[in-house]
N, C-alpha and C positions, 0 to 999 in steps of 0.2 A: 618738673620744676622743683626747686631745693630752699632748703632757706637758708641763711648767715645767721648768727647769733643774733646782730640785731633783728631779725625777723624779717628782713627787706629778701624778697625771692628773686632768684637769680635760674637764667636759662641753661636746663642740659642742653650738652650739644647733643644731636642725633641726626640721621639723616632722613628724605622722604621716602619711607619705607613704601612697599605696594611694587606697583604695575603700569600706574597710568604713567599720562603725559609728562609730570613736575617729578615721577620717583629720582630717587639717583639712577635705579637700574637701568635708566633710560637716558639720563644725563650726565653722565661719567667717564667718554671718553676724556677729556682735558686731565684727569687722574691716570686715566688706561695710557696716557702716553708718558707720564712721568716710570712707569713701571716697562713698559716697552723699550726705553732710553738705559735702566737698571738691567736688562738681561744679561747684558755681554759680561757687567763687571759680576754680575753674580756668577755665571759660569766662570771666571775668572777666579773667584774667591772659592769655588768647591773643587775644582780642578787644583790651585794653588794655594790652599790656607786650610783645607779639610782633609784629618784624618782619618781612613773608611777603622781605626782600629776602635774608634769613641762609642761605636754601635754595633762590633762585629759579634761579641757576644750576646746582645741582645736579639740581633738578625731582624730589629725594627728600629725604622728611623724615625723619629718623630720630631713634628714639624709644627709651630703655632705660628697662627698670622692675628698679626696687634690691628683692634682696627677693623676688622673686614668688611664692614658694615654690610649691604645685602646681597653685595655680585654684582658684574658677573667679574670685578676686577680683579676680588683675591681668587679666584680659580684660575686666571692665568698668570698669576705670580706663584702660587702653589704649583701649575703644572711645569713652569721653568726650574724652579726649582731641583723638584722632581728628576726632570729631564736631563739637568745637565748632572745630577747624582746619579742616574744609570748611566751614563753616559762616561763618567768617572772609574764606576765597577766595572764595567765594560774593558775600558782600557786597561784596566791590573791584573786582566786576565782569571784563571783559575783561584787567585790568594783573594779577592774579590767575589764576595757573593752578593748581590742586588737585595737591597733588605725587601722586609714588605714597609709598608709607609702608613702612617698614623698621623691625621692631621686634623689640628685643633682650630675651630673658627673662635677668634674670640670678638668680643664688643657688650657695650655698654644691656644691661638686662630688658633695656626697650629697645635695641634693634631691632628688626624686622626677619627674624631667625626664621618662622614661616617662609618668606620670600628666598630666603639663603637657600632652605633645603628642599623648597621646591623647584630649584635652579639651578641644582647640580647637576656636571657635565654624566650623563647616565652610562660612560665609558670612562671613568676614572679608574685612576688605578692605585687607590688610597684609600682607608679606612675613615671613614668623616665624622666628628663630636663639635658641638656646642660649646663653648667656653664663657659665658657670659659676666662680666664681673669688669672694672676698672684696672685698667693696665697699671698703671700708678704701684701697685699694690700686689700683693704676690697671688697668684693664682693657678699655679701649679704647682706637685709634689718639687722638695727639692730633689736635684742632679738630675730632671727627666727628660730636660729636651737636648735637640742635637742641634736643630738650628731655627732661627725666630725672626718672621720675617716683620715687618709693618709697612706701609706707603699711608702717607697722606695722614698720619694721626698723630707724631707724638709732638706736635705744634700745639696738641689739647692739653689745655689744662686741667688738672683734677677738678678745678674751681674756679670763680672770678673774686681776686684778690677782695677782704670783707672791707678794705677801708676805699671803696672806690664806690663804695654803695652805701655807705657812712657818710649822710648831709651833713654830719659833726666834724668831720676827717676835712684836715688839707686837700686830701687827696680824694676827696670825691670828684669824682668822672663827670658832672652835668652835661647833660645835650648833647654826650656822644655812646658811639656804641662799643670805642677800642682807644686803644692806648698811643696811636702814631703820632697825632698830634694834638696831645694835651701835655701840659704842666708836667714837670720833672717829678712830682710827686707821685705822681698817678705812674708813668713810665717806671719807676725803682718798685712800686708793688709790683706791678707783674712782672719785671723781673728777678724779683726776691718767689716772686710764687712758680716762677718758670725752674728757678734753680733748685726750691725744695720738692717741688716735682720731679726732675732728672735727679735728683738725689734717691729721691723711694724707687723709680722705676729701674736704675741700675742697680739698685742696693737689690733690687727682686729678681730679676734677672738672672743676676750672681749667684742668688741660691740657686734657680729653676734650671737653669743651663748647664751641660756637662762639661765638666775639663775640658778642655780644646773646641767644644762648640762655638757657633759663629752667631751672630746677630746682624742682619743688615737690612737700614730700613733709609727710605725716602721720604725726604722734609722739605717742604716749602724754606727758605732761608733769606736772611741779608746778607752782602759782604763784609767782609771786614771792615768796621769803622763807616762803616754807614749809617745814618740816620732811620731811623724805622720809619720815618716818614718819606723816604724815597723807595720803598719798596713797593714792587708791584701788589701785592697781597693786601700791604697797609692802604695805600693809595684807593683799593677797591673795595674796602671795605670804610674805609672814612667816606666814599662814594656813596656805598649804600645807606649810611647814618645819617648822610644830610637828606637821602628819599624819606625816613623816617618822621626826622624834626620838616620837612615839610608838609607831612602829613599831619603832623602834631598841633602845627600851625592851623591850620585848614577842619581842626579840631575830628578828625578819622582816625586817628591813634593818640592815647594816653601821651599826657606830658609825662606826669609821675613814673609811668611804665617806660617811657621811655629813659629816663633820668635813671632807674635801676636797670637799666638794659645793656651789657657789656657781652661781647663776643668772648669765651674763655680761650680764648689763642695767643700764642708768643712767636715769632719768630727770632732765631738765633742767630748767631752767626757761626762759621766754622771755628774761631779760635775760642767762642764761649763750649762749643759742645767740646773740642779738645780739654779743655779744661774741667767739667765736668768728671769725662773720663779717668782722668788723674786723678783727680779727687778722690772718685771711689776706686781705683788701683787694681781692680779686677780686672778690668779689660784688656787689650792691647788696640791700639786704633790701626788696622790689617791696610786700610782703604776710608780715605773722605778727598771725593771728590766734587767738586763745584759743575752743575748742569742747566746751560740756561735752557728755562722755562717755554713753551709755546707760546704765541701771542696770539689768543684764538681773535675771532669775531667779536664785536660786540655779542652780538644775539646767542653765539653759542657760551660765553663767560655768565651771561645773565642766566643762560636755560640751568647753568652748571651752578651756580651758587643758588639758584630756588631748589635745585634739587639736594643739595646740600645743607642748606639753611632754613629755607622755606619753609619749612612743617615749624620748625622751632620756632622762626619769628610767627606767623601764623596762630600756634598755639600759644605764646605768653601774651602777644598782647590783646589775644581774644578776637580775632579778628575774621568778618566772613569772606568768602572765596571772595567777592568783585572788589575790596578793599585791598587782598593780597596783588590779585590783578594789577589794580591800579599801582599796586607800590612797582611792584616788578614792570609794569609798565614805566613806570617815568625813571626806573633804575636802567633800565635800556637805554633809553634817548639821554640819559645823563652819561654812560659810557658813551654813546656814538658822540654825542658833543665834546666829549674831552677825551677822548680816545688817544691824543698825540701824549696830553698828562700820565693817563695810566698807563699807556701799551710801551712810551716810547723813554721811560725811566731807565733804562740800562740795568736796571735792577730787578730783574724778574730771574729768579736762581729756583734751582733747588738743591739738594746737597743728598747727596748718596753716600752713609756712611758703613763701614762693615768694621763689625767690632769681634776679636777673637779671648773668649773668655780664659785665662790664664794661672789666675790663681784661684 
C-alpha cells in the first residue's frame, strides 16, 4: 500500500503469490494463451528484425522479462524466445555461434520471487537473476540488454492518478474502482498518467537496450476510437466494482476504502501506443499487431482475476478469507448473469507490439 501527497493510500498491484488454490501460478492460463498466440510473431521478429552481430562480441545474450510475476508464464515466453534465437544461429551456419543466455526476472520488490525460483524449469538453458524494482523507471546498466520481453503488464500504472482520490478534485472517482465509466474528468487523469508513464518506460528502455535490440510485449488493448467503456477488460472490471459497492452496501467492506479504491490500469489503443513511440523517437514500431482475446468461462475469468487481484483487494480493504469468498462469489454469478454484456462486446483485443531500438 502507498500513499498520495494528500495521504489517501492507494493499492499496489501485485499478484497471489504462493501455491495454493487463488495463486496466479495456478490461475494464469487466460495470460499463458495471450503469450502462446505471441510465439510465431516473435520467431518472426528474431528470425527477421534481429541482428546475431549486437551480441556477437559479447558471446551473451541477455534477455529481461517486464512483469514476470511468479510463473510458470514467463519461463515459457523466455524459453520461446530462446528457442527461436538458437534456432536463428543455427541457420547462419558456422558465422553464427549460439551465445550462452542471461535472463533477468523482473517485478514489483513484493512479488513472490520465492515462488519464481522455486519453479524453475531444472533443464534450462539460461543463467537466471532477480530484477526487482518498477519497470517505469530504469533498472538496468545502460546498452546491456539484447532483447525485453513483457506480457500482461505495461497496462500498470506506476500509480493511481492523486486527483481521483482528492474528495476536493472534480475528478474524484466515488463508488468506483476504474476509470470506464466515470466523468471526463476522472478518464483524462489516467490518461495523462498513462502517457507520463510510457514516456519514463521508453525513455528507460532507450538507455538499457542495445542498438538494434528488440522489445516486444503483450497488452490487453481497445480499438481504435473506442470507448473504454466497451472494452472487454473495462466491462469486467466495472463488473467487479459494483460486487464491491454491494458489499459496501450490506456494510462488509468500507465505503471510505472503497471511494479511495482505484485499479492502477489503462488500456490504450494501437494509434495512442504509435504515438507514444514517436514521441520518444528511439524506437522504430518493427510489428503491432491487433489479437482478439479468448472468451474464457465465467468461472475460469473469476478463478483468473482472484488470482491476479485477489490478494490486493483482500489486503487493502482488510478483509477475511469468507468475506473475500463471498465477493468472488457474487463476482461469478454476476459474470454468468451478464455474460452476453461482457464476453460478447467485440472488444476483447489484445495488441502484440515489437519495437526495434534505433537511435
Amino acid at each position: 500500500m502507498a500513499e498520495t501527497d494528500h495521504g489517501v493510500a492507494y493499492p499496489v498491484p501485485k499478484i497471489n503469490g504462493g501455491s495454493d488454490r487463488y495463486s496466479y501460478s495456478k490461475n494464469s492460463n487466460f495470460q499463458r494463451k495471450g503469450i502462446d498466440c505471441a510465439k510465431e510473431l516473435i520467431n518472426k521478429a528474431i528470425a527477421e528484425k534481429l541482428d546475431v552481430n549486437i551480441f556477437a562480441s559479447s558471446k551473451t545474450f541477455r534477455l529481461a522479462d517486464l512483469g514476470c510475476a511468479a510463473g510458470p508464464n514467463t519461463f515459457f515466453a523466455v524459453q520461446n524466445i530462446i528457442d527461436a534465437l538458437e534456432l536463428k544461429c543455427q541457420g547462419q551456419g558456422e558465422s553464427c555461434q549460439v551465445p550462452e543466455f542471461q535472463v533477468f526476472f523482473n517485478d514489483l520488490a513484493s512479488n513472490d520471487f520465492n515462488e519464481l525460483f522455486q519453479s524453475l524449469p531444472p533443464e534450462r538453458r539460461y543463467f537466471a537473476a532477480g530484477v526487482p524494482g518498477l519497470f517505469h523507471g530504469r533498472i538496468f546498466p545502460s546498452d546491456s540488454i539484447h532483447f525485453v520481453h513483457s506480457s500482461y503488464a505495461v497496462q500498470v500504472l506506476s500509480r493511481v492518478p492523486e486527483e481521483v482520490l482528492d474528495k476536493e478534485s472534480p475528478a474524484w472517482n466515488r463508488g468506483r474502482i476504474n476509470y470506464s465509466d466515470s466523468p471526463d474528468e476522472v478518464v483524462k487523469c489516467f490518461e495523462a498518467q498513462y502517457a507520463k508513464d510510457m514516456e519514463s518506460f521508453l525513455k528507460a528502455r532507450a538507455k538499457e537496450i542495445v542498438l538494434g535490440g528488440l522489445m516486444a510485449f503483450v497488452v490487453p488493448g481497445r480499438p481504435n476510437r473506442t470507448p473504454h467503456s466497451e472494452t472487454f477488460v473495462n466491462r469486467t472490471t466495472t463488473l467487479m466494482g459494483s460486487c464491491l459497492l454491494d458489499m459496501a452496501n450490506k456494510g462488509k467492506v468500507s465505503h471510505e476504502k472503497l471511494d479511495s479504491f482505484n485499479m492502477p490500469t489503462y488500456f490504450a489503443s494501437p494509434e495512442e501506443l504509435e504515438e507514444f513511440v514517436k514521441r520518444n523517437g528511439c524506437f522504430s514500431v518493427e510489428i503491432m499487431e491487433i489479437q482478439e482475446q479468448e472468451r474464457p468461462e465465467p468461472k475460469v475469468l473469476s478463478s483468473t482475476i482472484r488470482g491476479g487481484i485477489g490478494g490486493m483487494i483482500k489486503e487493502y480493504f482488510g478483509l477475511e478469507e469468507d468475506i473475500s469468498d463471498e465477493i468472488f462469489d457474487l463476482f461469478l454469478k454476476k459474470l454468468e448473469e451478464h455474460s452476453t454484456f461482457i464476453f460478447e462486446s467485440g472488444n476483447a483485443i489484445n495488441l502484440f507490439v515489437l519495437l526495434k531500438r534505433v537511435v
